[in-house]
Structure formats: structure tokens, C-alpha cells
N, C-alpha and C positions, 0 to 999 in steps of 0.2 A: 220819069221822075214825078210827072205829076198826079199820076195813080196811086206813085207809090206814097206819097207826101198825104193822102187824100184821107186817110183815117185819121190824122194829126192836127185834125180844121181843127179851127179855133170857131165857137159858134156864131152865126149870123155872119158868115161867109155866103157872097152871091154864090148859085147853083155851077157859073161858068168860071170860079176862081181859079180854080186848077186846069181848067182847060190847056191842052198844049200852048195851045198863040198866049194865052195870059201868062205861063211862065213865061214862055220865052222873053216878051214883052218887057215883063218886070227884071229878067237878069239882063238883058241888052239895056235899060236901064240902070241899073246896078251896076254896070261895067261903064259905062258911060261917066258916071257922077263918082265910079271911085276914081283919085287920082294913081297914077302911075306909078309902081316903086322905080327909084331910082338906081341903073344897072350899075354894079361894082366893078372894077376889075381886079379880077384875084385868079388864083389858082384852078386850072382844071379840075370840075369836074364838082368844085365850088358850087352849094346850092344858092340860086338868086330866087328871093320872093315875086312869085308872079301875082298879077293882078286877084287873081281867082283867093290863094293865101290871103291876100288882103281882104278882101269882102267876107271869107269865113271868119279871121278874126275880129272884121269887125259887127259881124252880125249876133257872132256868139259870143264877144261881150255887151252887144245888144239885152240879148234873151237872160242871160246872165244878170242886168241891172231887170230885167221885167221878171225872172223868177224871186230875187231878192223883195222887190216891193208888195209882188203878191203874199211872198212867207210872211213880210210884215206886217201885213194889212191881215192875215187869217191868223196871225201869233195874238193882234190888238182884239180882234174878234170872238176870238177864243177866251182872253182873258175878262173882255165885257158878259160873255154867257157864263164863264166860271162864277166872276161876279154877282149875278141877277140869281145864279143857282143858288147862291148862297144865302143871298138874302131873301129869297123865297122859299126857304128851308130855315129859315130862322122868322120867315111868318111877316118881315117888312113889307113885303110887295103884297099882303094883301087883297088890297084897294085895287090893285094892276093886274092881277091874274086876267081877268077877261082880256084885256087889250095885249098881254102880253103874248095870251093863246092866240088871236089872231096875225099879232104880227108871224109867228109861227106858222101858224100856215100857211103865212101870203109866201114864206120860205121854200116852204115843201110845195108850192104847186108850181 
């Protein structure tokens, strides 16, 4: 898993994140701090949510609420550059072009 996980860093990940022992680590962990579904009794064959189900849904509505805030934060972003284009095509920003061209690059590098 954690080879396979390995192309999916997220950046300024230590060198040793994915190391076998660090997963393992962090899901004996994870299994540790999730609490226990509590077993039903019901009909054969009846599926019961195991621990494992619970930490997937609660991870990926994790990732779920951190994909939402990044769209919002790159949605408000987007609309402040829409903005600044506008108004340096209608000639406001004059005075700003220099600093506006550095902030730019500090982007790109």
C-alpha cells in the first residue's frame, strides 16, 4: 500500500512517510482512536459495519470537507485575478503593474 499511495504525496512529505512501519503505525493508530461499531443482532448473513468501514467513512468525509475548502479558496482566487484583469485592462492598475508583475512571479517560481 504504501508504494502504491506514493505518487499521491501531498508536498513536504518527510522522505520516510510512506515507509511500511509509518503506515502501519499510523493505521494501528487509526484503529486504536476509532471507536467500535456496535454489533447488531439480526438476520443471517446481515452485513455489520466493521471498524475498517468506519475509518473509510470517516476519512473520506475528511478529504471531502479539505477538497470543498480548497475549491473555495481557488473559486475566491480565481475571482480576485478575474478582478485585477479587469481592472488592468481598463488601465486602473496602472501605478501597480510593477508590483503586480512580481507578485507573479514569486507564483511561478
Amino acid at each position: 500500500v504504501s508504494r502504491a499511495i506514493k505518487p499521491f504525496a501531498e508536498p513536504g512529505r518527510p522522505p520516510d512517510w510512506f515507509s511500511q512501519k509509518h503506515c502501519a503505525s499510523q493505521y494501528s493508530e487509526l484503529l486504536e482512536t476509532t471507536e467500535t461499531p456496535k454489533r447488531k443482532r439480526g438476520e443471517k448473513g446481515e452485513v455489520v459495519e466493521t471498524v475498517e468501514d468506519v475509518i473509510v467513512r470517516k476519512l473520506t468525509a475528511e478529504r471531502v470537507e479539505e477538497l470543498k475548502k480548497i475549491i473555495k479558496e481557488t473559486q475566491e482566487k480565481y475571482r480576485q485575478l478575474k478582478k485585477d484583469a479587469e481592472l488592468i485592462q481598463a488601465g486602473h492598475m496602472d501605478s501597480r503593474l510593477e508590483e503586480l508583475c512580481n507578485e507573479i512571479m514569486m507564483w511561478v517560481i
